[in-house]
C-alpha positions in Angstrom: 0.0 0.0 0.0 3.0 2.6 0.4 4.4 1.9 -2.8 1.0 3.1 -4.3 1.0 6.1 -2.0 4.9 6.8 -3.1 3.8 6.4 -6.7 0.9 8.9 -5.9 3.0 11.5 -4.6 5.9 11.4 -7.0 3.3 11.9 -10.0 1.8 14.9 -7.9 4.8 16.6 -7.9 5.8 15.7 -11.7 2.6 17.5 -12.5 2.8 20.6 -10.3 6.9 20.9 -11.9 5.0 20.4 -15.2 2.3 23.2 -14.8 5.3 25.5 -13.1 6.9 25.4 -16.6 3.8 26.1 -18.6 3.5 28.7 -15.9 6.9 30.4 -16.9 6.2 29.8 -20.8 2.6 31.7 -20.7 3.9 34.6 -18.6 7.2 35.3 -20.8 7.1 38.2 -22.6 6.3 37.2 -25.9 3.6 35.3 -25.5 1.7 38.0 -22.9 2.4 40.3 -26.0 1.2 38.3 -28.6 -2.1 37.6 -26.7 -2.7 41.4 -26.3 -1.7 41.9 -29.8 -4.2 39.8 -30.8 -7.1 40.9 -29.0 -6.1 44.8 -29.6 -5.8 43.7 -33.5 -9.5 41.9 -33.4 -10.9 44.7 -32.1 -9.0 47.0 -34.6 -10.5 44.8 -37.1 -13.8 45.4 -36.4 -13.6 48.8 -36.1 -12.3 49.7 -39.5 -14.7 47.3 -40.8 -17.5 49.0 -39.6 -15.6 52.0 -40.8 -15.6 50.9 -44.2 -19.2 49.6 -44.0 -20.9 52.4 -42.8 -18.6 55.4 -43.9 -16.1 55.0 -47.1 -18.8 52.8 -49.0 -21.4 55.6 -48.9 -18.9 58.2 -50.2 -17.9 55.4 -52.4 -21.4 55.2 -53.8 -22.0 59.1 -53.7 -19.6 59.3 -56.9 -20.9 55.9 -58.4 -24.5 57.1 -57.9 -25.4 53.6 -56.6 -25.5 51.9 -53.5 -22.2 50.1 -53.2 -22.7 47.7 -50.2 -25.3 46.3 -51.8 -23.8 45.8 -55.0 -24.7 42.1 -56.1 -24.1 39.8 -59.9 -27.4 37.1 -60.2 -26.2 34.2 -61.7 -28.7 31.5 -61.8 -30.4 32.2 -58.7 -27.3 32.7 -56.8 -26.2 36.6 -55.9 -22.2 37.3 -56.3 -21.9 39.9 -53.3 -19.2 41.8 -55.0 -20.0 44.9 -53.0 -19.3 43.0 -50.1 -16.2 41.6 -51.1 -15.2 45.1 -51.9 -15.5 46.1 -48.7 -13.4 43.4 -46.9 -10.6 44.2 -49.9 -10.6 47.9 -49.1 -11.2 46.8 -44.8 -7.8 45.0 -45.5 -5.9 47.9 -47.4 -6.9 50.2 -44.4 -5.5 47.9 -42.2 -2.5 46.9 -43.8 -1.9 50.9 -44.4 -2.0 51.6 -40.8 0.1 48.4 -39.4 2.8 49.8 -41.7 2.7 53.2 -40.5 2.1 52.8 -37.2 3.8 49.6 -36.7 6.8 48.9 -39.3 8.2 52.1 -39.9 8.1 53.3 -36.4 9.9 50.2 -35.3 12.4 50.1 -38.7 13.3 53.7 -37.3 14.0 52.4 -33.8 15.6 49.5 -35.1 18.3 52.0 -37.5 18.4 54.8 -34.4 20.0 51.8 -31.6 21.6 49.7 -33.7 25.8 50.5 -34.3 26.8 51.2 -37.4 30.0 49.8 -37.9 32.6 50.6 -40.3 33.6 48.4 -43.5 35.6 45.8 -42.9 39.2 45.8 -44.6 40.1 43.8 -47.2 41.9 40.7 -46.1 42.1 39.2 -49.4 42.9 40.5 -52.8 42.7 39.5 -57.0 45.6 38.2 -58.4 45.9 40.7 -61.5 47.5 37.1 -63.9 44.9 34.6 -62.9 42.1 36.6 -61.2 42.2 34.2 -58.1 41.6 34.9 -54.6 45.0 35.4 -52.7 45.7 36.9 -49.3 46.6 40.7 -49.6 50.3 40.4 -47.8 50.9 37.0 -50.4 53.9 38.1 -52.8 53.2 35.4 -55.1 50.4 34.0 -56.1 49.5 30.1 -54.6 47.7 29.3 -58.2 49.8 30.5 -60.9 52.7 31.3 -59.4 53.0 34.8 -60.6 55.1 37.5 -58.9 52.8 39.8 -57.3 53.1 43.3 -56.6 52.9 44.4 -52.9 49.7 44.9 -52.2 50.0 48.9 -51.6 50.6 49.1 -55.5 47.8 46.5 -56.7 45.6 48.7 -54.8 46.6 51.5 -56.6 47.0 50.3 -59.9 43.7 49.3 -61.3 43.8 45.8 -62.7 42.5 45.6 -66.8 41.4 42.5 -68.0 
C-alpha cells in the first residue's frame, strides 16, 4: 500500500513541476504580448470594418451614384456579393496601411536609431591581377599560378584591366 502512495505522490509533484513550466512559458514576454496583440488587432478589425461599411462605401457610392454595399451579380439564382467583397478588400488595405505606418516604420526607425553602425571591414584578401584568383593581400606570389605579385600597396593603386 505505500508503494501506491509513493507512486501517488511522485506523480503529484511531476505534475505541479509540469504546470510551473507552462507557468513560466505563458507569462514570458512574448507570449503575454502576442495575446494582447491579438485581442487589440481583433478589435481594430472590427472597427475599420464597420468604418468601411458604414462610412467609405457611402462616399464610395456618392460618386458611383449607386448603393455600393449592396452591390450584387445574379447568376442563376445565386447573388455574387461583389460589394461586399469590396468592402473586406478595401477593410484590408486600411489595415495593412496603418500596421505599416504605425507599426513597421516606427519600429524600422528604432531599429536603425539603436543599432551601431560599424565601419567596413578591410580587405583581407585580394585579385591576383594574372589569374584573377583569390589570394591573401600580404601573399607576394600567387598560390595558383605562381606569378610575382606586386605588394599589395601598388595593386591597390594600380587598377587591374582584363
Amino acid at each position: 500500500m505505500n508503494t501506491m502512495r509513493d507512486f501517488g505522490e511522485q506523480g503529484l509533484h511531476s505534475g505541479v513541476a509540469a504546470l510551473g513550466g507552462f507557468r513560466k512559458f505563458i507569462l514570458r514576454g512574448n507570449v503575454v504580448d502576442l495575446a494582447v496583440g491579438i485581442v487589440i488587432g481583433a478589435a481594430f478589425n472590427s472597427v475599420v470594418q464597420e468604418f468601411v461599411k458604414d462610412l467609405i462605401t457611402p462616399l464610395i457610392g456618392i460618386f458611383g451614384g449607386f448603393d455600393f454595399s449592396t452591390w450584387r451579380i445574379p447568376v442563376n439564382h445565386s447573388y455574387f456579393a461583389i460589394g461586399s467583397f469590396l468592402n473586406a478588400v478595401i477593410s484590408f488595405l486600411i489595415i495593412a496601411a496603418v500596421v505599416y505606418f504605425f507599426v513597421v516604420l516606427p519600429v524600422n526607425a528604432l531599429h536603425d536609431r539603436f543599432t551601431p553602425h560599424t565601419e567596413p571591414a578591410k580587405p583581407t584578401t585580394r585579385e591576383c591581377p594574372f589569374c584573377l584568383s583569390t589570394v591573401p593581400l600580404k601573399a607576394t606570389r600567387c598560390a595558383y599560378c605562381t606569378a610575382q605579385l606586386p605588394p599589395a600597396d601598388e595593386a591597390r593603386a594600380q587598377p587591374t584591366s582584363a
